[in-house]
C-alpha positions as CSV (number, residue, x, y, z in Angstrom):
1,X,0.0,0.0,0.0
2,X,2.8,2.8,1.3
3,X,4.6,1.3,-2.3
4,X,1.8,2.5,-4.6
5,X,1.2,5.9,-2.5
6,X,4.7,6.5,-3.0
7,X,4.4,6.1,-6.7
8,X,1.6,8.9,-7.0
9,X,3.0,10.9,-5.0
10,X,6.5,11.2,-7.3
11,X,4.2,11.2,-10.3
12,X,2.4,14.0,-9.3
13,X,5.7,15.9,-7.7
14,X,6.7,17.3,-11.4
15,X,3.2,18.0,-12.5
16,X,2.2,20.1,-9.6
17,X,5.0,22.5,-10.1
18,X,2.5,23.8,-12.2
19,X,0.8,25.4,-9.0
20,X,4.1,26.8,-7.5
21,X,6.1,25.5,-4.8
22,X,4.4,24.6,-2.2
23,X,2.6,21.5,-3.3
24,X,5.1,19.6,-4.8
25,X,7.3,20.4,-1.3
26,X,4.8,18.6,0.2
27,X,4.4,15.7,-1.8
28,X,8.3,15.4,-1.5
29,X,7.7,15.5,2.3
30,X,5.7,12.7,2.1
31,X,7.9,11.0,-0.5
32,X,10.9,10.9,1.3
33,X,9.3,9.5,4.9
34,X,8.0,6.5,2.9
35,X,11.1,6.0,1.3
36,X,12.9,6.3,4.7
37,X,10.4,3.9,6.4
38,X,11.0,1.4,3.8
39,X,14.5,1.5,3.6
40,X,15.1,1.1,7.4
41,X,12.4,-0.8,7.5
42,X,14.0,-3.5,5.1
43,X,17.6,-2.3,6.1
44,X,18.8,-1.8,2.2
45,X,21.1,1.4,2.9
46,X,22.7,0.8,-0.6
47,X,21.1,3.9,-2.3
48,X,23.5,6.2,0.3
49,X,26.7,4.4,-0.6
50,X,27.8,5.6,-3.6
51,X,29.7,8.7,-5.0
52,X,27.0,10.6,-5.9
53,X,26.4,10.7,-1.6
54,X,30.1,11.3,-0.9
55,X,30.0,13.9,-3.1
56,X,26.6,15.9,-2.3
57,X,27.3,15.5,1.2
58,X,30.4,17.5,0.8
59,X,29.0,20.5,-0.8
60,X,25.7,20.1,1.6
61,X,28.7,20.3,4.4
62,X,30.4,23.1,2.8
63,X,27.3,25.3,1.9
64,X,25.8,25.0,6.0
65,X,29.0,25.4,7.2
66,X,29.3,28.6,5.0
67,X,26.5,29.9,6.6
68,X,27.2,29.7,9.7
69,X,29.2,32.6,8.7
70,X,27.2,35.5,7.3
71,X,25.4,38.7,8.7
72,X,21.9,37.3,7.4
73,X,22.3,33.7,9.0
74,X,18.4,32.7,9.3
75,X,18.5,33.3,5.5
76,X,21.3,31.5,4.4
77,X,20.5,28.5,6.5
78,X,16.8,28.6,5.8
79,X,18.1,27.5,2.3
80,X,21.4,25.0,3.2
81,X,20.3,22.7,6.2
82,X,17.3,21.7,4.3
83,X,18.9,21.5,0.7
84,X,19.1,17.7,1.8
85,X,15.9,17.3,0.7
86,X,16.7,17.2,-3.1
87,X,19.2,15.1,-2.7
88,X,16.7,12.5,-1.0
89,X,14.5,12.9,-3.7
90,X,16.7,11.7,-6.4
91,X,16.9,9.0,-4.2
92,X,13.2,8.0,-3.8
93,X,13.1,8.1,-7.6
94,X,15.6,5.5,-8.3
95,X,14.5,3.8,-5.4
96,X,10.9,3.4,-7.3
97,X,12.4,2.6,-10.5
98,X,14.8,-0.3,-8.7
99,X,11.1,-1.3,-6.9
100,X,8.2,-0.8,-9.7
101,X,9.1,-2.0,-13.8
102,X,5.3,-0.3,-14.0
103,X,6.6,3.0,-13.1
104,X,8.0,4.4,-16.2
105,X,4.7,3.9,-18.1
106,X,2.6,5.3,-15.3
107,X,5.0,8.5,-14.9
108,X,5.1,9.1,-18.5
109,X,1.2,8.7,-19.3
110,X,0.3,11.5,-16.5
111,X,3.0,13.7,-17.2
112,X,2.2,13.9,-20.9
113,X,-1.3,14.0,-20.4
114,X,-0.5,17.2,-18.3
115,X,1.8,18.9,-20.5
116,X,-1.0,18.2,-23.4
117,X,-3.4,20.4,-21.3
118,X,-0.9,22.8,-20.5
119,X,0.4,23.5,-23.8
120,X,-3.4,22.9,-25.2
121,X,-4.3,25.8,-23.0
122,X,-0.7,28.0,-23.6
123,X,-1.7,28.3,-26.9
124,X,-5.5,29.6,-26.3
125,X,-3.8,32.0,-24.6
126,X,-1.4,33.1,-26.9
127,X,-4.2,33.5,-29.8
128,X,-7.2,35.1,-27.6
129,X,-5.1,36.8,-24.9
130,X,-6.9,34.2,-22.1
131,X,-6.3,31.0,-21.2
132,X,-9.3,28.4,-20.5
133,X,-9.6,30.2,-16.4
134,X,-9.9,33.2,-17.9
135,X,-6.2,34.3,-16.8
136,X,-5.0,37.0,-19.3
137,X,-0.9,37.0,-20.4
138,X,1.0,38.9,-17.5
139,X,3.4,40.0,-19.8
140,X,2.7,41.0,-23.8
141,X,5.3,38.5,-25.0
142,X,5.3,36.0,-23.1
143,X,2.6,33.4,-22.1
144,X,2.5,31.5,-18.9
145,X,-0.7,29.5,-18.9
146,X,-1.4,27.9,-15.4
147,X,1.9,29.1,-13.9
148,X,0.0,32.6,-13.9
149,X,2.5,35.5,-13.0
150,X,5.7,33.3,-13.0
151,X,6.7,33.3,-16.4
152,X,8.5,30.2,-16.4
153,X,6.6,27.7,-19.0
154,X,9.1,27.5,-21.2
155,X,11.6,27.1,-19.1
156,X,9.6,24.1,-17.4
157,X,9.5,22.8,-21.0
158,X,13.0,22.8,-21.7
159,X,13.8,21.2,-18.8
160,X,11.5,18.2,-18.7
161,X,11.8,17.4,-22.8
162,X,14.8,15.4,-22.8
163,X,13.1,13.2,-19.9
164,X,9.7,12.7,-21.5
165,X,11.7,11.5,-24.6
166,X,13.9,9.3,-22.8
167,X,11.5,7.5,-20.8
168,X,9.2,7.2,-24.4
169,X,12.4,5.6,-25.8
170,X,12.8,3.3,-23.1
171,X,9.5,2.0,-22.9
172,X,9.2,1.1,-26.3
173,X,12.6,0.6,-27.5
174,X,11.8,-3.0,-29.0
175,X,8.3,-2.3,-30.1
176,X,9.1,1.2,-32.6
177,X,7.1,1.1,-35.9
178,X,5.6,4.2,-37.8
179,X,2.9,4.9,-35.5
180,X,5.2,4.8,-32.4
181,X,8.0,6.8,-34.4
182,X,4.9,9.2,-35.7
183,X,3.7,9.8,-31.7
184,X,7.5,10.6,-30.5
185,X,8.2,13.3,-33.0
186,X,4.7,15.0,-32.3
187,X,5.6,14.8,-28.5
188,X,8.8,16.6,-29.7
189,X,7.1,19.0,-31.5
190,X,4.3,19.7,-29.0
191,X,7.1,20.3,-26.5
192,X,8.9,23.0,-29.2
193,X,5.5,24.6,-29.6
194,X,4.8,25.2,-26.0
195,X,8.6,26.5,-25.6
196,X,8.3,28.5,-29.0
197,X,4.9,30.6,-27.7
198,X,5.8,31.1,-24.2
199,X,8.4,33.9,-25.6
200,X,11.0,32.6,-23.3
201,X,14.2,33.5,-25.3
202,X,16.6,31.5,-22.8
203,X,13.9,28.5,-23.0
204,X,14.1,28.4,-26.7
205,X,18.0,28.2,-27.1
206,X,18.4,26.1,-24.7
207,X,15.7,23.5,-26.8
208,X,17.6,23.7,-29.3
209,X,21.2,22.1,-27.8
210,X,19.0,19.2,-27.6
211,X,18.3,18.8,-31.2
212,X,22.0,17.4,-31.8
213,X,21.2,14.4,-28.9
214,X,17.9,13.3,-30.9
215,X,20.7,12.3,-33.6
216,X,21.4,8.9,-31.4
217,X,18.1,7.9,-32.4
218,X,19.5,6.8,-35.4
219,X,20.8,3.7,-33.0
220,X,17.4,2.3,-33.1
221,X,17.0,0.3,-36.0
222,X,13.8,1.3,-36.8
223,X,14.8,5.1,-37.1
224,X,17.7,4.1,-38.7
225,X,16.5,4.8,-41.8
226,X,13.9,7.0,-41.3
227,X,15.4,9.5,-38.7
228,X,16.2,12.3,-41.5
229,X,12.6,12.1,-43.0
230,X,11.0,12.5,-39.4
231,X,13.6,15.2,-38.6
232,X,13.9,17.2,-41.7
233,X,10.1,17.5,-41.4
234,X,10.1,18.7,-37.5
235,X,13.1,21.1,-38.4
236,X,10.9,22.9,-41.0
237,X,7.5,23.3,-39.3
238,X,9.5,24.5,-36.4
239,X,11.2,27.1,-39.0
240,X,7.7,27.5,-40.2
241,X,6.6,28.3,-36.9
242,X,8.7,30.8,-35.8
243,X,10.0,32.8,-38.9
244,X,6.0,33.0,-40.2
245,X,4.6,33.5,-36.9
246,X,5.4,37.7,-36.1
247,X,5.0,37.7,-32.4
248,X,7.5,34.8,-32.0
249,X,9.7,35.6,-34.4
250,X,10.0,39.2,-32.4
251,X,10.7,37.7,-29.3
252,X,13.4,35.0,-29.7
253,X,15.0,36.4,-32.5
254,X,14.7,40.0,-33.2
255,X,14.3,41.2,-29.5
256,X,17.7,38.4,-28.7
257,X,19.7,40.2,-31.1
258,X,18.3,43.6,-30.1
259,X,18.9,42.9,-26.4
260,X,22.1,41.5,-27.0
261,X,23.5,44.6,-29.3
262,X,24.5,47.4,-27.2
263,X,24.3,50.7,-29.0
264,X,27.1,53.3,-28.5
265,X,26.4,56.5,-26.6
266,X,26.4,59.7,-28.8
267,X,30.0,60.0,-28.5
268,X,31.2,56.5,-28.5
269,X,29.2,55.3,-32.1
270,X,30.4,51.9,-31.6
271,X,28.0,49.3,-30.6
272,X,29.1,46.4,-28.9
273,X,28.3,42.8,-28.2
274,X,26.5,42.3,-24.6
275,X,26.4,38.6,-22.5
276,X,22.4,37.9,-22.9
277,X,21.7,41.6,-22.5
278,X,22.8,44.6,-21.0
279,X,21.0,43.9,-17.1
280,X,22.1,40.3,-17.1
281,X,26.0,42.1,-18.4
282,X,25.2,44.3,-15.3
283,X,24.3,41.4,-12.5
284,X,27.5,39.7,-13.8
285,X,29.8,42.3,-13.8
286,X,28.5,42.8,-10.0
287,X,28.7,39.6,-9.0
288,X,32.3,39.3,-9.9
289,X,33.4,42.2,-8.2
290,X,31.6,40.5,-5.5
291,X,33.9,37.4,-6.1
292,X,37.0,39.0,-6.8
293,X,36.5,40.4,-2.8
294,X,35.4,36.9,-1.5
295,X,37.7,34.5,-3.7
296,X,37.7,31.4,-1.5
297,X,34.1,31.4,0.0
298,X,32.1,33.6,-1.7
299,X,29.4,36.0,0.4
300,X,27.0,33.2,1.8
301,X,24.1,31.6,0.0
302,X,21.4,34.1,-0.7
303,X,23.7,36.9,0.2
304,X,24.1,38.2,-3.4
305,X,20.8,40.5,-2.7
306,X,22.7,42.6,-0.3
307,X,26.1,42.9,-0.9
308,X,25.0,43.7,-4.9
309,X,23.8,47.1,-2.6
310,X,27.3,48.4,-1.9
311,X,28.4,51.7,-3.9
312,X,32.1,49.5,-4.8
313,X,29.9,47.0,-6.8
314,X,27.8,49.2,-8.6
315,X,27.4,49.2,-12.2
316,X,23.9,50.6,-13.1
317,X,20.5,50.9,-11.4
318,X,19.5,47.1,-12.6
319,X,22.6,45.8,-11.9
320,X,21.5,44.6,-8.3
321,X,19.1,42.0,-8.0
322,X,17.9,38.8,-5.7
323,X,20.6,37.3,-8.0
324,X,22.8,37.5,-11.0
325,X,20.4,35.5,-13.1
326,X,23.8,33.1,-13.8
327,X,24.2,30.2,-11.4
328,X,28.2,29.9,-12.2
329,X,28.6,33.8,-11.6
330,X,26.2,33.3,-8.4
331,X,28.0,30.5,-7.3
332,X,31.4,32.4,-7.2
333,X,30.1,35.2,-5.7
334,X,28.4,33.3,-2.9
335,X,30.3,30.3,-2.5
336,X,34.2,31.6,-4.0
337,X,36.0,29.1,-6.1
338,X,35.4,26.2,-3.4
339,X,31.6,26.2,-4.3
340,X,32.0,26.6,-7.7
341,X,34.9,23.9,-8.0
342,X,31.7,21.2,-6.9
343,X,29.4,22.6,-9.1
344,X,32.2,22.8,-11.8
345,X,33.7,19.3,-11.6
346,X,29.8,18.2,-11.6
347,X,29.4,20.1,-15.1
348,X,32.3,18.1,-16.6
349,X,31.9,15.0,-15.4
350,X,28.5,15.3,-16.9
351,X,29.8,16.5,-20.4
352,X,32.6,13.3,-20.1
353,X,29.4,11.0,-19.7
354,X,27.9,12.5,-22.5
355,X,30.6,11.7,-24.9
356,X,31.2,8.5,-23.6
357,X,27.7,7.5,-23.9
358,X,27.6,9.1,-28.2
359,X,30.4,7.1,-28.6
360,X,29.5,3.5,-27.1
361,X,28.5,0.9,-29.0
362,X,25.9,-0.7,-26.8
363,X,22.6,-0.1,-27.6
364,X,20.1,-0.4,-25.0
365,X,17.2,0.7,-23.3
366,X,19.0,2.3,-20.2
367,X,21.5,3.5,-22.3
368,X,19.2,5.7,-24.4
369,X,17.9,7.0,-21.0
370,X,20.9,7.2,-19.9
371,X,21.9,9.7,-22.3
372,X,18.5,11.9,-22.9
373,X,18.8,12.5,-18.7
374,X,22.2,13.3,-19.0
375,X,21.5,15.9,-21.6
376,X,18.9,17.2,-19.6
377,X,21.3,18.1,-16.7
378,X,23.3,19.1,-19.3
379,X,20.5,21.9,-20.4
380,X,19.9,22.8,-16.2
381,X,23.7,23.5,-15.8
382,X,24.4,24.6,-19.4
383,X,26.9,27.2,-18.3
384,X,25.8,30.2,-21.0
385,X,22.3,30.9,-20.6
386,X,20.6,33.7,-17.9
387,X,18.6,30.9,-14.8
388,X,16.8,31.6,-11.9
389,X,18.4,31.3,-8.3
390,X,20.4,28.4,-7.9
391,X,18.6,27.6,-4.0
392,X,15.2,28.2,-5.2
393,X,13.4,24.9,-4.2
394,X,10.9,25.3,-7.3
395,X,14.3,24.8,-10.0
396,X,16.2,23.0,-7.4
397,X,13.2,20.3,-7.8
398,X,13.8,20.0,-11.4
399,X,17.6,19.8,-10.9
400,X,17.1,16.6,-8.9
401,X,14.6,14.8,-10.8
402,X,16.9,13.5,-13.6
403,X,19.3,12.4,-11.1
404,X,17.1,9.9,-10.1
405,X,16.4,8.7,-13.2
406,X,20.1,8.9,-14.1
407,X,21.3,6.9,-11.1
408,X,18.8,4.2,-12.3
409,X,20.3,4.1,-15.8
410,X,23.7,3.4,-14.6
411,X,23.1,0.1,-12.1
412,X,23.9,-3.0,-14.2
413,X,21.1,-5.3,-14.2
């Protein structure tokens, strides 16, 4: 009984992110008791030994020892003693996945159901202004559906696509024919729809480093032949789609190349090159004066938003924020060069994976999930793109997810 209630309630942690935060917390509450009863319960402690514990433990050390040491302590803790959390939850996933062969089916048939409502109802609201509650668009470029004012759908997307695809691969990896082949690229597509209309520019780029992993596809013999039909048709609808369509051709391309061209003052006529765009040049120009004053241990977590308020660090009127809106420039800032050597040596060891995984020659079912959750942790940590807070439990969430997955897809049968 406790099995099957754990089940739903991972299944419905990544769906109700929808709502916000606090629901998916505490489904993840719940989660991670069961998990814990079960596991003492049957004394099985073999999901803590492991590298991937050695290693998180350290930084989890390092980041609440770090803020034992700050002016704002309550703050910095508030987000480091419980960051544990995340880490259990990647747990409880491959924990299910070890426990229940039913679970990838399950997981994949609610999630895709919800994201077919959400994008369903995305798109009502980017033609008539209002989605299906009657919410009208918060911003005028950008759509956010049932997320409301938090204009993260395509960003929510992004993140989840290489997953979805992954776990469709593994499920029917054996059984592909043209109808199977037929529903994966329209789950592709629907995904590049949703992220296309939401007018999230970061959300869109970031799509498209996954385009070069659906090449592997070609490993499945049915798509071995049939992989350049199917993608040379998704390519130009997508191309279709955005240089045909005005308002999202405006956003991610002419307003990216806009934002991202600075235009010399009236004495200086040179225009320049910006990272992202001029406020995100700003919050990373602060955060590395910030750094270059706290090499070793950065500021503290969540201390960004009030050292970015010092005269010695300013750099415009937008250049201080909650955040840089860069989790590599926030981690130096707040961490020093010991946080960011973790999050660093994480980011490689992920990109060696992903080579050594496009250059195997085993073909398998956890192999191609394997490498489509790889290369979404390679989209979360994707080192040249704006992001949210790196301690903000609704991304951290979403960071964690794959890992479970991940750790499943590397155990040997």
């Amino acid at each position: 009984m406790l099995d099957k209630i754990l089940i739903y309630l991972v299944i419905f942690i990544p769906i109700s992110l929808i709502s916000g935060p606090l629901i998916p917390e505490i489904l993840m509450f719940f989660a991670i008791a069961i998990f814990l009863y079960n596991i003492f319960k049957i004394k099985n402690y073999s999901y803590f030994k492991n590298i991937y514990t050695y290693y998180f433990i350290s930084f989890f050390l390092f980041i609440n020892l770090r803020s034992l040491f700050v002016d704002e302590i309550f703050i910095s803790l508030k987000s480091t003693i419980f960051y544990i959390r995340f880490y259990l939850l990647s747990l409880v996933i491959w924990y299910i996945l070890d426990t229940n062969s039913y679970f990838p089916k399950k997981f994949l048939k609610f999630f895709l159901i919800s994201i077919i409502i959400l994008i369903l109802d995305a798109t009502l609201q980017f033609n008539i202004g209002t989605n299906i509650l009657g919410w009208e668009k918060f911003h005028p470029h950008r759509v956010s559906s049932f997320f409301g004012d938090e204009l993260v759908l395509g960003s929510y997307l992004v993140r989840f696509l290489p997953l979805i695809v992954g776990l469709y691969i593994f499920i029917n990896f054996n059984e592909f024919n043209f109808n199977k082949t037929l529903l994966l690229f329209l789950i592709i597509l629907l995904f590049y729809i949703g992220i296309s209309i939401s007018g999230d520019r970061s959300a869109f780029y970031l799509s498209l480093l996954f385009l070069p992993f659906l090449i592997s596809l070609r490993k499945i013999t049915y798509l071995k032949k049939k992989l350049f039909i199917f993608g040379t048709a998704f390519l130009v609808f997508l191309s279709i789609l955005v240089f045909t369509n005005n308002s999202i051709k405006q956003r991610v391309i002419d307003s990216t190349l806009s934002s991202m061209l600075m235009k010399g003052s009236d004495n200086n006529k040179n225009n320049r090159i910006v990272l992202f765009s001029n406020n995100h040049e700003n919050h990373i120009k602060t955060a590395i004066k910030i750094f270059n004053d706290n090499k070793l241990i950065g500021v503290g977590v969540k201390h960004f938003r009030f050292v970015c308020s010092d005269p010695k660090y300013f750099e415009n009127k937008h250049s201080c924020s909650t955040h840089p809106h860069n989790i590599y420039v926030q981690i130096l800032a707040e961490l020093g060069l010991l946080g960011f050597l973790f999050i660093m040596l994480y980011f490689i060891y992920i990109c060696f994976k992903i080579f050594k995984n496009l250059f195997s020659k085993k073909n398998s079912p956890k192999k191609f999930l394997n490498l489509m959750v790889l290369s979404s942790i390679f989209i979360n940590l994707f080192p040249f793109s704006p992001s949210g807070n790196f301690f903000n439990n609704w991304i951290s969430i979403i960071y964690f997810i794959p890992i479970g997955f991940y750790l499943y897809s590397i155990k040997k049968n």
